[in-house]
C-alpha positions in Angstrom: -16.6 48.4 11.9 -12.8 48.5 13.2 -14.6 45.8 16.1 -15.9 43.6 13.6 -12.6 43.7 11.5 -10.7 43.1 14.6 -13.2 40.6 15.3 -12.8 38.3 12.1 -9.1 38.6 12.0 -8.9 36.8 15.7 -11.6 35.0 14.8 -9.7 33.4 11.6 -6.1 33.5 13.3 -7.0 31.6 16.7 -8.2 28.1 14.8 -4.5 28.4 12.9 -2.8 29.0 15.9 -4.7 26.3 17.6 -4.2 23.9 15.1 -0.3 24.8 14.9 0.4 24.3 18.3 -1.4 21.4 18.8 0.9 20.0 16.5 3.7 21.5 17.2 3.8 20.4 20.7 2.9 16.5 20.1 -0.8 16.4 20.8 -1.4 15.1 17.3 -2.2 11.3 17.1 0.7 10.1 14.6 1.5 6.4 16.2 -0.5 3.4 14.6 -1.9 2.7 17.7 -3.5 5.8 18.5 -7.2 6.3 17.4 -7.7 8.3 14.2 -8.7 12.6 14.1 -12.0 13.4 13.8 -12.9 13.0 10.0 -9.5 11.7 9.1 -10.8 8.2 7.6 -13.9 9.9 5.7 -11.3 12.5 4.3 -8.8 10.3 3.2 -11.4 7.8 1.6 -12.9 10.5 -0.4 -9.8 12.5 -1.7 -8.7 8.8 -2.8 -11.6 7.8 -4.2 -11.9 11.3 -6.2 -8.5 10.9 -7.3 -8.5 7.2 -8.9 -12.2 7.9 -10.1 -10.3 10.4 -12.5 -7.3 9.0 -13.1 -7.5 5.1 -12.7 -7.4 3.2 -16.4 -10.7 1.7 -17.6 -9.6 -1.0 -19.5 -6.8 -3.5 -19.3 -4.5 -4.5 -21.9 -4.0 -7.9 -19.7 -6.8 -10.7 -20.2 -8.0 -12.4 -17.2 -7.1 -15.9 -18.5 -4.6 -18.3 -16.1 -1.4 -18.0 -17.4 -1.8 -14.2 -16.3 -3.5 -14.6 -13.4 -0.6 -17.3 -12.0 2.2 -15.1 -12.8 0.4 -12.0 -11.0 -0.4 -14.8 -7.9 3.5 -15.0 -8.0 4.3 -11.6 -8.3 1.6 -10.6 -5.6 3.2 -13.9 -3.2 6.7 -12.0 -3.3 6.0 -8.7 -3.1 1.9 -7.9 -1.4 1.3 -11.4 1.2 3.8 -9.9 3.6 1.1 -6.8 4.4 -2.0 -8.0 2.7 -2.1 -11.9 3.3 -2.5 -15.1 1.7 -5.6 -17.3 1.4 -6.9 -19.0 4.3 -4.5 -16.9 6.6 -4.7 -14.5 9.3 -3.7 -10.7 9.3 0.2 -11.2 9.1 2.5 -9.7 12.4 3.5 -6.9 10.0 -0.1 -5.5 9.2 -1.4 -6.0 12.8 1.4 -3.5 13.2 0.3 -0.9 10.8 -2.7 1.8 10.8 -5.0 1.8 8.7 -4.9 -2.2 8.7 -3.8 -3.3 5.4 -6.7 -5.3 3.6 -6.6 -8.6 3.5 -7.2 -9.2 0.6 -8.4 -12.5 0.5 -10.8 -12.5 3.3 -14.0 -12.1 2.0 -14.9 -8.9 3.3 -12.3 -7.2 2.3 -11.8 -8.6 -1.4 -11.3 -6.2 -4.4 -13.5 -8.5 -6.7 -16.0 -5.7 -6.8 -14.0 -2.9 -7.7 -13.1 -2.3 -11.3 -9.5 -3.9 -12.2 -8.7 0.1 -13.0 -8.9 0.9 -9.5 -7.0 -1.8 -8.1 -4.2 -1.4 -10.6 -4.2 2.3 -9.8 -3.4 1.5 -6.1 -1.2 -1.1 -6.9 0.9 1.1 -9.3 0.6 4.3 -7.4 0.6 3.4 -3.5 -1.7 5.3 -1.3 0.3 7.8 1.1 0.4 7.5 4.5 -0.8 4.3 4.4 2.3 2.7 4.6 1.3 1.0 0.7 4.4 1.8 -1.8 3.6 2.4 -5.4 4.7 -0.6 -7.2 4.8 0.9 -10.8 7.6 1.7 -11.2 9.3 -1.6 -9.3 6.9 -4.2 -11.0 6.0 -2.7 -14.2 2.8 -2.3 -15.9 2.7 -5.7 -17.2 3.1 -7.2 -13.9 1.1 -4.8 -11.9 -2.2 -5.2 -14.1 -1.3 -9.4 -13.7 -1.8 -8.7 -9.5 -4.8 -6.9 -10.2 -6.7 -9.0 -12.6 -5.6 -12.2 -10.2 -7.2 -9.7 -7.5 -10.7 -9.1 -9.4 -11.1 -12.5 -9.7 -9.9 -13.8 -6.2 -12.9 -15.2 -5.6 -13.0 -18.0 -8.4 -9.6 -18.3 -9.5 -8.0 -21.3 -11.5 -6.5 -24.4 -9.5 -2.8 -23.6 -11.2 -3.4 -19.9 -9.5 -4.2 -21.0 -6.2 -1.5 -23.1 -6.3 0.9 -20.3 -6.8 -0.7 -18.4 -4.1 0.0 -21.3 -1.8 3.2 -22.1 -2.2 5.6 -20.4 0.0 7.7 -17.8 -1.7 11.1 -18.4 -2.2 13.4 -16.6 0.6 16.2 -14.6 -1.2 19.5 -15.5 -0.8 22.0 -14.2 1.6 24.6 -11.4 -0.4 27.7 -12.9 0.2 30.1 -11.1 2.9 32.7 -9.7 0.9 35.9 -11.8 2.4 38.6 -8.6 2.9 41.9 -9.6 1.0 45.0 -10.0 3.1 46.6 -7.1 4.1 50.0 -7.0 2.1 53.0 -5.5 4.2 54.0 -2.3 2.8 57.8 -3.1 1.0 60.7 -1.2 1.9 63.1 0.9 -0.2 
């Protein structure tokens, strides 16, 4: 019996002790280069997709209508196209960069328009960790976030006035002004 206990014990502890040290001493994959851990993809898909399945929001207190839809192509041109790309357009340099590959969100295999608008606001206003996708609820704002996501779902027949707003280049911000130090003032004597 004392064998078998013995036996279990090492048996359990030698897996941990495995697993420790192989990360402790670098052997883990962690670049965006390197290919992914056995299971890793299928884990993280499932624990994601469990996750918004319970939590994500059903129905959306935005409409689907243009004016919506134009202001969420905006808000998704200035804060999404620099990871998850524009229509007609390549993977950008900063997602080829990145693991997993951002979607692209316009190409058509990789468009959202089948998933429920719930889902995609969920990921847009929660991020999705270690995926290098921020949560935007908090930044945007509900209002905003369910605009990106309903222009999303419908990416695939959107209004002319939308795609236009997805075309257009987004404005570049504006340089912050170098302060200009005042002159130092010579120190007067008593």
């Amino acid at each position: 019996m004392k064998k078998f206990i013995l036996g279990l014990i090492v048996g359990l502890l030698l897996p941990v002790i495995g697993g420790y040290l192989y990360i402790k001493l670098g052997m883990m994959p962690v670049a965006t280069s390197a290919s992914p851990l056995p299971m890793e993809e299928k884990i993280a898909k499932m624990a994601l997709g469990a996750r918004i399945h319970r939590e994500a929001p059903k129905d959306s207190p935005v409409s689907a209508d243009e004016p919506n839809m134009t202001q969420g192509a905006r808000a998704y041109v200035a804060n999404c196209s620099f990871c998850h790309g524009l229509p007609n357009q390549k993977a950008t340099n900063a997602a080829k960069g990145m693991f997993p590959l951002p979607p692209q969100l316009f190409n058509k295999d990789e468009m959202v328009t089948d998933d429920p608008v719930g889902s995609t606001y969920w990921k847009v206003a929660n991020g999705i960790r270690l995926t290098g996708m921020p949560a935007f609820g908090e930044t945007l704002g509900s209002t905003q976030v369910w605009q990106i996501s309903q222009m999303l779902k419908n990416a695939d027949r959107l209004p002319e006035q939308t795609t236009a707003a997805l075309t257009k280049l987004a404005p570049l911000p504006e340089p912050a002004a170098s302060p200009t130090p005042a002159p130092a003032q010579p120190k007067k004597k008593k």
